[in-house]
ZANU-16567 format. One line per 2 residues: their letters; for each residue x negated, y, z of C-alpha. Coordinates in pm, whole numbers. Each point is the difference from the previous one (the first is absolute). Last residue first. Example, Ala and Ser with C-alpha at 12.3 -4.5 7.8 and 13.67 -1.06 7.14 Angstrom:
// residues 2
SA) -1367:-106:714 ~ 137:-344:66
***
This chain:
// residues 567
XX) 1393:-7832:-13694 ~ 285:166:103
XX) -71:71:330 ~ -340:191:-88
XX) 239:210:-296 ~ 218:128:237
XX) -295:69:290 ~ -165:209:-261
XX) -335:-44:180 ~ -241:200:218
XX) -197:-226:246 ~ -136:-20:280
XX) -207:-277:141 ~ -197:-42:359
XX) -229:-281:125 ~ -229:-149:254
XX) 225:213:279 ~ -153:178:285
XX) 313:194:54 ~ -173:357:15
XX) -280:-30:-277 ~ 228:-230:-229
XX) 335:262:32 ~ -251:303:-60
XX) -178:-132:-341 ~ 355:-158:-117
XX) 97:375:58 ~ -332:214:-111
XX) -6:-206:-316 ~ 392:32:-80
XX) -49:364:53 ~ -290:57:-228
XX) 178:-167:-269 ~ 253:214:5
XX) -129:333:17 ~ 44:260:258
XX) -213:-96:335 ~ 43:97:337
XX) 345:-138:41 ~ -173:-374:52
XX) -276:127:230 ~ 241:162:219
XX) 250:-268:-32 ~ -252:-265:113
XX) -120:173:252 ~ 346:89:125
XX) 108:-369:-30 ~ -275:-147:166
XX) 50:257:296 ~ 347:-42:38
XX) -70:-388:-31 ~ -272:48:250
XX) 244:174:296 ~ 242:-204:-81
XX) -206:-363:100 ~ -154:197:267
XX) 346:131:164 ~ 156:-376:-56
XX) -327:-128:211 ~ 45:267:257
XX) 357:-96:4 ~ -45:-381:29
XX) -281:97:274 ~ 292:167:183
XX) 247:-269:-33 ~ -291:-254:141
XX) -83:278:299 ~ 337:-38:62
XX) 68:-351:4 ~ -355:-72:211
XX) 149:235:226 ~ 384:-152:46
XX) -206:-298:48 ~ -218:89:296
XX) 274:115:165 ~ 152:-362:19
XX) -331:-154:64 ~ -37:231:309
XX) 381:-30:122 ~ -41:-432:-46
XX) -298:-44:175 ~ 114:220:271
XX) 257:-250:30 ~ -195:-265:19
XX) -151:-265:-191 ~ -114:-351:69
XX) -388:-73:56 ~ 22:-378:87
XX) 108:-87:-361 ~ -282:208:-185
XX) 21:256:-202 ~ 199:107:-320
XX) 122:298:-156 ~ 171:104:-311
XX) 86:344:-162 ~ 275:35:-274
XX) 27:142:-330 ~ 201:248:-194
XX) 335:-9:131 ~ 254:270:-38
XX) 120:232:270 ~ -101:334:-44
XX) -356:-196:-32 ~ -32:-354:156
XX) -275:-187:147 ~ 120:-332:160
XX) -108:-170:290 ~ -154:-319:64
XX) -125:-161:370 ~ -181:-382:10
XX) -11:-178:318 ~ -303:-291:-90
XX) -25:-388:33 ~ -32:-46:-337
XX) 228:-239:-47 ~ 272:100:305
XX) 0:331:-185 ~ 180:282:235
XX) 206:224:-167 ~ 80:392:115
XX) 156:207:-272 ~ 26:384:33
XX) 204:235:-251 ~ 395:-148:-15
XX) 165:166:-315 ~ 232:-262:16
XX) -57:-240:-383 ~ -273:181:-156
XX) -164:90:310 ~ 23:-372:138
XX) -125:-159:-343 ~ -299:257:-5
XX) -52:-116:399 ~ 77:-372:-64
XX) -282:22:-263 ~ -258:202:178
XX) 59:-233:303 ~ -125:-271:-194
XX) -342:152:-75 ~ -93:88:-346
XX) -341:-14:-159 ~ 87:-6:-389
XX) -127:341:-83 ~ -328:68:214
XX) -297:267:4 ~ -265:-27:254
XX) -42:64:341 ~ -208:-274:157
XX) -149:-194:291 ~ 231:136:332
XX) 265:-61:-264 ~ 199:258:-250
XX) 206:-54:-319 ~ 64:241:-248
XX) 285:28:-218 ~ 135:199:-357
XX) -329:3:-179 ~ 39:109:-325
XX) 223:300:-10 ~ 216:71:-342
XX) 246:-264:96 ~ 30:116:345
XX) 42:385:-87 ~ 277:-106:-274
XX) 200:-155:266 ~ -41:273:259
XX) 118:251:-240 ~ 338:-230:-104
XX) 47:-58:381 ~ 7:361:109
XX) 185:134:-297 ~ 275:-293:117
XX) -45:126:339 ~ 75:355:-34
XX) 250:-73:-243 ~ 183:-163:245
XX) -115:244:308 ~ 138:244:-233
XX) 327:-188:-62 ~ 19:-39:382
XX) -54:363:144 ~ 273:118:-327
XX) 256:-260:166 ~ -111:116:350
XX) 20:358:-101 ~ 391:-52:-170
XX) 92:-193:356 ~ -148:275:212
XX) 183:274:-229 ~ 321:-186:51
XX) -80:-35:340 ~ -28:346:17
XX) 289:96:-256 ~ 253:-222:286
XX) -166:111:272 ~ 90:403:-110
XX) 331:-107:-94 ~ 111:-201:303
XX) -138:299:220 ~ 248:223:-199
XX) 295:-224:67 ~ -77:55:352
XX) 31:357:-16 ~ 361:-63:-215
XX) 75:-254:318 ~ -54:256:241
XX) 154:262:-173 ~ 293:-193:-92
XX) 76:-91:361 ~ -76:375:89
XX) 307:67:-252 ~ 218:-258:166
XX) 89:-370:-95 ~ 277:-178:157
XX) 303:153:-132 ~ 199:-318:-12
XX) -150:-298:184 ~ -110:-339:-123
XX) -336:125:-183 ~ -246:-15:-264
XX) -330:163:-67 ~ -147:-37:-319
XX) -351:121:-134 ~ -32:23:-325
XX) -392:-101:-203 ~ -234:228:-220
XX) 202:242:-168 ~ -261:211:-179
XX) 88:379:-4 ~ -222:110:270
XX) -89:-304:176 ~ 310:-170:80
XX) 159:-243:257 ~ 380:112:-2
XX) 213:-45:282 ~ 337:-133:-26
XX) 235:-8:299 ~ 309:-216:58
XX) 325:8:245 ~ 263:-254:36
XX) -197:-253:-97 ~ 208:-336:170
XX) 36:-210:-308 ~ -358:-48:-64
XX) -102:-319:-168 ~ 339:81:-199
XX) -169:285:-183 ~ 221:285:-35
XX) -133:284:-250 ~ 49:343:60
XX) 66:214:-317 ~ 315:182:118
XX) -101:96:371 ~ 406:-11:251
XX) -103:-370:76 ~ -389:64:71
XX) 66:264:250 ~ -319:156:159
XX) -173:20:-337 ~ -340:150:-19
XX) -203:58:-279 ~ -382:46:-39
XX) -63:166:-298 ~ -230:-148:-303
XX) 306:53:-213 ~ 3:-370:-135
XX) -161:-161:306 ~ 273:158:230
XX) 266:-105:-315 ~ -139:-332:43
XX) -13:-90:419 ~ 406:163:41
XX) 104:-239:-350 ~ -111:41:-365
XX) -240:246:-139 ~ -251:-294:-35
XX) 114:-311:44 ~ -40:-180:318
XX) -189:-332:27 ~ 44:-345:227
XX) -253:-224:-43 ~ 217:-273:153
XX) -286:-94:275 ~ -47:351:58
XX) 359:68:67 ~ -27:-319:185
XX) -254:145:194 ~ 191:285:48
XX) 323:-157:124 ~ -212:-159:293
XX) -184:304:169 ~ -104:329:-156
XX) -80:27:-387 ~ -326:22:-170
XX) -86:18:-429 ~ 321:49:-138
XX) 28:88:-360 ~ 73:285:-123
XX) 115:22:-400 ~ -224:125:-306
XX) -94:-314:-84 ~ -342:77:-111
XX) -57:270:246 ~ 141:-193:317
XX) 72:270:286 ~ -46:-199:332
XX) 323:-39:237 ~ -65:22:382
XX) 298:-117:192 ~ 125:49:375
XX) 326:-138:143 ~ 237:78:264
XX) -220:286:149 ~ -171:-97:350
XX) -224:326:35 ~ -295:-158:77
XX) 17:-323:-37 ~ 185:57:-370
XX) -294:230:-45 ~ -313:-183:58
XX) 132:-327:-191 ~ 40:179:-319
XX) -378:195:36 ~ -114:-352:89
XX) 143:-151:-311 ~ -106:328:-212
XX) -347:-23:142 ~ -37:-388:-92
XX) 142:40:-370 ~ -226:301:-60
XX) -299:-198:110 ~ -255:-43:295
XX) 179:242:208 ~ -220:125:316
XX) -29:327:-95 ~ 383:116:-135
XX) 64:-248:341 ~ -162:259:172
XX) 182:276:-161 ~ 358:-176:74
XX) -130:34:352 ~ -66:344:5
XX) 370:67:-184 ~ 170:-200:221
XX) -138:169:326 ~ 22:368:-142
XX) 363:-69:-56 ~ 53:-131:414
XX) -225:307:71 ~ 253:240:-199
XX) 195:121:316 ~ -268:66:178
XX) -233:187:-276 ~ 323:210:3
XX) -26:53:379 ~ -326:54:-6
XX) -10:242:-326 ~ 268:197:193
XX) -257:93:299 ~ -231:67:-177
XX) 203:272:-171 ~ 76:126:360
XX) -348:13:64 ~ -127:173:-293
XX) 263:224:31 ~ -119:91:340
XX) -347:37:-138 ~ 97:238:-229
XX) 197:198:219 ~ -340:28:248
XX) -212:90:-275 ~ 249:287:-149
XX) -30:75:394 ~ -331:25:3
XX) 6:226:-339 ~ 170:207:202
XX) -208:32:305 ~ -272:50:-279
XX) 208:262:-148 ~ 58:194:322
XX) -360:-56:94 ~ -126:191:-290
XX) 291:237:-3 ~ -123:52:421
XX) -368:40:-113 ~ 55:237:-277
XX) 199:250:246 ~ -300:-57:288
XX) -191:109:-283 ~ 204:347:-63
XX) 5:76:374 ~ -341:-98:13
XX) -126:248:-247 ~ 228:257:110
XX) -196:-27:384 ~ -307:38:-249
XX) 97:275:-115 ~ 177:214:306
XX) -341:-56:156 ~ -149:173:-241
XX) 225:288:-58 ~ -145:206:252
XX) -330:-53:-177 ~ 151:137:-336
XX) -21:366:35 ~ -362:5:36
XX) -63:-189:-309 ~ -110:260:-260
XX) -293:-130:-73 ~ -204:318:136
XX) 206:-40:321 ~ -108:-391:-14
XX) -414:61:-23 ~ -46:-4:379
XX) 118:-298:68 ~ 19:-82:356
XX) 376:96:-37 ~ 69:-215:-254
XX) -148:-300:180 ~ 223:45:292
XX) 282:52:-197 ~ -100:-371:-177
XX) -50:-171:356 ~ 353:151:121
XX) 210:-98:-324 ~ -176:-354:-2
XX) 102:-57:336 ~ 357:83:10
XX) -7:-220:-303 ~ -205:-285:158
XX) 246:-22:239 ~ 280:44:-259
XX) -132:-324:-156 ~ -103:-165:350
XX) 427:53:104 ~ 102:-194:-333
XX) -221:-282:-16 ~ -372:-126:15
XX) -84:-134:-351 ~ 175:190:-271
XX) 108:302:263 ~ -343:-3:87
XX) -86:11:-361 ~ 194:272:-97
XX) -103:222:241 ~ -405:-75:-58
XX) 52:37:-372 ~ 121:366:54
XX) -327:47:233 ~ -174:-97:-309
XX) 181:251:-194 ~ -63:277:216
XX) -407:-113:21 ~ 11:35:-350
XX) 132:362:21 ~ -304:41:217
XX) -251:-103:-189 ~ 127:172:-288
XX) -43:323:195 ~ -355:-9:95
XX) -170:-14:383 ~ -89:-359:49
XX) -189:-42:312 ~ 329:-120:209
XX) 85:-324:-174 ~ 353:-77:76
XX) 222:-147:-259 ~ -265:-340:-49
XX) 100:-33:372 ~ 377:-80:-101
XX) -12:-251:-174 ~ -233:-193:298
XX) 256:143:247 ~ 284:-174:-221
XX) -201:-323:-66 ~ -16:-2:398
XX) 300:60:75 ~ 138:-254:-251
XX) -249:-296:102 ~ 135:19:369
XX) 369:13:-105 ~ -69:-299:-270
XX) -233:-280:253 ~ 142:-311:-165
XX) -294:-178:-91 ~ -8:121:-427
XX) 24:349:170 ~ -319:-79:236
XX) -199:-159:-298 ~ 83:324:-225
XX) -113:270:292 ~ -357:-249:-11
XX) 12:111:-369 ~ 32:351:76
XX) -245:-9:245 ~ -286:-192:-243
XX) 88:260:-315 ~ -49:258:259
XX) -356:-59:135 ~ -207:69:-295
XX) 140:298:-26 ~ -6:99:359
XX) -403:-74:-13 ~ 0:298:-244
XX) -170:-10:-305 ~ -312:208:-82
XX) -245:-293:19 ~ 207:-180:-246
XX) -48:293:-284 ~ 230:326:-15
XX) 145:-116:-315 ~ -55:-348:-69
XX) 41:-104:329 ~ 317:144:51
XX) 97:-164:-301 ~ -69:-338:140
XX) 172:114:327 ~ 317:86:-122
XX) 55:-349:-159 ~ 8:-172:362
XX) 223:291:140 ~ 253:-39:-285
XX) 20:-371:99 ~ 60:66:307
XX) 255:264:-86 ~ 171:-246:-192
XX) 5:-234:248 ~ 139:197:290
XX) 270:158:-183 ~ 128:-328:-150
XX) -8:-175:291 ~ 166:274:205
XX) 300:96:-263 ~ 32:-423:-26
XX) 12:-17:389 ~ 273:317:24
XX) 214:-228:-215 ~ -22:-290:169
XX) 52:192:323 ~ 346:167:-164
XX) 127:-365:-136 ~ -72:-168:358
XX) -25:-406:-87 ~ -349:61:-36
XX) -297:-96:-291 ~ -196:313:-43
XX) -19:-17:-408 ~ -357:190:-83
XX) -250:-254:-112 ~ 191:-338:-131
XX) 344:144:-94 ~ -243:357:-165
XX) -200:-217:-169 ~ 303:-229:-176
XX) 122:283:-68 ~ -258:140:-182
XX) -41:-293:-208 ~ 346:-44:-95
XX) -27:413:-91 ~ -325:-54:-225
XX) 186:-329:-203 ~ 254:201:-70
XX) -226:301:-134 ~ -194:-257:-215
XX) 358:-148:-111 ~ 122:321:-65
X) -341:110:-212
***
C-alpha cells in the first residue's frame, strides 16, 4: 500500500512539473502561474465532464451553447497562462468565478448563501493571482454586489437576515484582511526558505572552494598514483610491475633507495623481488632475504602495520646493511589483502625525519594498488594454468575420439577430377605431406609447392578441431594458373567448415550409436524383467542379444564357477 501510494505521489509530481510549473526566475509570478494553471485546467476539465451529464438529464437539445463553450475558454485561459499572460488570465478567471455568484432568476435562500461563498472564493483568489489591492477590490465589491442582492430578495426578512446586510461589506473586507495575513506568512516563509537556499549555496561555494585547493595540493599524489595504475595494466608479470613500481618512485620522489621484498611461504623469510638503481640489482643478484619479525621491513610484515622510523640509530631492531650505509630514515609498507601479507614495500632515506603522515598515506594507498594487481594477476596466472590443462585434456579427449571415429569409418579420402569423384586412400599429393609435417612441427596452416614433374602448383591445408589434426585438404592445377591470395582466404575458410561439419557428423554419429544402445538395452531389459523363471530369462536374453547384435550365436550358462575351474 506505501509503495502504491509512493509510487501515486512520484507520479503526480512529475504531472504537476510538466503541466502546471510556470518556469520564471520571479518566485511570486511562478507561484501565481501554478494557482492559474491549475485553476484553469481543472475547471476545463470539469466543464468537459459537465456536459455528458447534462445531457443525460435534461437531454443534448436542452443544453446551453455556454456549456459547451466553457470547457474551450477555459482551456484557451490555460494556453495564455502557460505564454506568460498571468495579470490578464487572473481577471478574467476571477470575473468568470465570480459570474457563477450572480444569477438573477434564482429567488431561494440556498442559492444565495452559495452565491456568498462564491463571492468569498472570488477574494481569495484575486489576492492568490492578482495581489493585495485586487483582493480588497474585489472585497469592497463583493460586500456591495451581495447587499444588493439581499435587498432584491424579498424572502430575507422572513429568514431573518435583515440585520446582516450592513455587515456584508464588513465580511468580506475581514475576509481579506485575514487572507492578506496568510499570504504575507506564506511569503515570509518562502522568503525564508530563500534565504536557507541562498546560505546553502554559499556554503556550497566556500566548501568548493577548499576541495580546490586541497585537490591542488594533492595533484602531484594523484599523478603517482594514476600512473602506478597504468603500469598495474600494462604489467606483464609481478616481477615487471614491482621493477617499474621501484623505478617510478625513486624518480619521483628521489628517496636513497627503494626495495620491494616478496613474502616467501615456504621459507618463511622476504625475499627481494625489485630494488632501485645499482645496489639493488646486486641485492637481487645476492638473493638477499629478510627474516620475518626481524629488522624495520620484518616486524612491518610481522604486524601487518606499516611502520615508520625517522631515526634508524636511536630504533632497537634496525638492521644495518653495508650496501646502504647512508639510511638515515626508513619506511615499511605492508602489501596485504586482509590478513595475507603479500609483499613489503621499503622506502629508504639519507635524511632524518623524512617521511610525513601524508607520505605514509600515499605510499599505504599505493601499497593497496600493489595488492589488488598482485591477487589479479595471480588470479590471471591460476585461470591461464586451469585455461591450459583444459585445453590439454580438451585435446587429448579430442584426439582419442577422433582416432576411434577413423578406425571405425571406412572410407577416410575422396579424390575429385573433372572425370570422377570416387573414394581414395593412398592418393596423396606432396603438399599434403609437407603440410601435416609443417602443422606438426609450427602450427603453419597453408603450403604452396610447385611440382617441376608434373608441371602443376599444388595448395594443402590442414583440417584441425580445437587444435588437433585430423586430415588435410590438397589441391592441384596447372603450372600457368598460380594461386592468389583470394585463393588462399577461400580455401582457408573452407577448411575450418569441412572441420566442423566433420565434428558435427562425429556427434550425430556418437548420438545414433547411443541413442540405439539405450534402446537395445531397454528392450532387452524390458523383455528380460518381464518374465519370472529362470529358464525363461536366459531364453528371452540370448534371444534379445542375437536379434539386436546380429550375431550367428549366443551361450549362457549357469555353472558352479568353483567346480568349472577345477576341472
Amino acid at each position: 500500500m506505501t509503495q502504491n501510494l509512493n509510487r501515486f505521489i512520484a507520479w503526480w509530481k512529475k504531472m504537476a512539473n510538466r503541466w502546471l510549473a510556470y518556469q520564471t526566475d520571479d518566485p511570486i509570478l511562478a507561484r501565481k502561474g501554478y494557482y492559474l494553471s491549475a485553476i484553469t485546467l481543472g475547471f476545463a476539465l470539469v466543464s468537459l465532464l459537465t456536459i455528458p451529464a447534462m445531457m443525460l438529464s435534461v437531454g443534448p437539445a436542452n443544453v446551453w451553447l455556454s456549456v459547451y463553450i466553457t470547457p474551450f475558454g477555459f482551456l484557451f485561459l490555460y494556453y495564455l497562462t502557460r505564454r506568460g499572460f498571468i495579470n490578464l488570465v487572473g481577471f478574467i478567471t476571477i470575473l468568470a468565478v465570480g459570474s457563477f455568484a450572480l444569477n438573477p432568476n434564482e429567488q431561494d435562500l440556498s442559492i444565495s448563501l452559495a452565491g456568498f461563498l462564491i463571492l468569498a472564493l472570488v477574494v481569495i483568489l484575486a489576492g492568490l493571482l492578482i495581489g493585495t489591492r485586487s483582493m480588497f477590490i474585489a472585497a469592497l465589491l463583493s460586500g456591495i454586489l451581495s447587499g444588493i442582492s439581499l435587498a432584491r430578495d424579498s424572502n430575507i426578512a422572513e429568514a431573518g437576515l435583515d440585520l446582516a446586510k450592513p455587515f456584508i461589506i464588513a465580511f468580506y473586507l475581514i475576509l481579506a484582511g485575514l487572507t492578506y495575513m496568510l499570504m504575507q506568512q506564506v511569503q515570509a516563509a518562502l522568503t525564508q526558505s530563500q534565504d536557507y537556499a541562498t546560505e546553502l549555496e554559499q556554503h556550497r561555494d566556500h566548501l568548493e572552494e577548499e576541495v580546490t585547493e586541497r585537490t591542488a595540493q594533492l595533484q602531484n599524489s594523484f599523478d603517482l598514483t594514476s600512473q602506478v595504475s597504468s603500469l598495474v595494466n600494462t604489467s606483464p608479470t609481478l616481477e615487471t610491475l614491482f621493477q617499474r613500481t621501484v623505478g617510478l618512485i625513486q624518480t619521483k620522489f628521489d628517496f636513497y633507495h627503494v626495495h620491494i621484498y616478496r613474502y616467501d611461504q615456504d621459507n618463511h623469510n622476504l625475499q627481494i623481488v625489485a630494488g632501485s638503481g645499482i645496489i639493488g640489482q646486486r641485492l637481487r643478484r645476492q638473493e638477499h632475504a629478510i627474516a620475518w619479525g626481524e629488522s624495520v621491513v620484518g616486524l612491518a610484515a610481522q604486524n601487518n602495520q606499516p611502520l615508520v622510523v625517522n631515526d634508524v640509530q636511536t630504533f632497537p631492531d634496525y638492521v644495518y646493511n653495508p650496501l646502504l650505509p647512508d639510511t638515515r630514515s626508513e619506511m615499511a609498507i605492508p602489501v596485504s589483502t586482509g590478513t595475507q601479507i603479500l609483499a613489503v614495500l621499503d622506502i629508504q632515506n639519507s635524511r632524518l625525519n623524512s617521511f610525513s603522515q601524508a607520505d605514509q598515506a600515499l605510499m599505504e594507498s599505493l601499497a593497496n594498488q600493489l595488492a589488488v594487481a598482485v591477487n589479479n594477476i595471480n588470479l590471471i596466472t591460476e585461470a591461464q594454468q586451469a585455461l591450459q590443462q583444459v585445453e590439454a585434456l580438451n585435446a587429448q579427449l579430442t584426439e582419442e575420439q577422433w582416432s576411434q571415429t577413423l578406425q571405425d569409418t571406412p572410407v577416410l579420402g575422396y579424390l575429385y577430377t573433372p572425370e570422377t569423384l570416387a573414394p581414395t586412400a593412398d592418393d596423396w599429393l606432396t603438399s599434403m605431406t609437407e603440410a601435416v609435417a609443417q602443422a606438426h612441427r609450427s602450427g603453419d596452416e597453408i603450403v604452396l609447392r610447385e611440382d617441376q614433374d608434373t608441371m602443376t602448383n599444388e595448395m594443402a591445408i590442414p583440417i584441425k578441431i580445437r587444435g588437433q589434426l585430423i586430415g588435410v585438404l590438397g589441391m592441384q592445377r596447372e603450372a600457368d594458373k598460380g594461386w592468389n591470395e583470394n585463393d588462399k582466404l577461400v580455401v582457408q575458410a573452407l577448411s575450418e567448415q569441412i572441420a566442423l561439419a566433420l565434428e558435427s557428423a562425429r556427434l550425430f554419429e556418437n548420438a545414433q550409436r547411443n541413442a540405439w544402445r539405450d534402446q537395445v538395452v531397454g528392450e532387452a531389459t524390458a523383455r528380460v524383467w518381464s518374465t519370472a523363471e529362470i529358464e525363461e530369462v536366459m531364453r528371452t536374453a540370448i534371444e534379445q542379444l542375437g536379434q539386436q547384435l546380429d550375431a550367428s550365436e549366443v551361450i549362457i550358462q549357469l555353472n558352479d564357477l568353483t567346480t568349472t575351474q577345477a576341472e
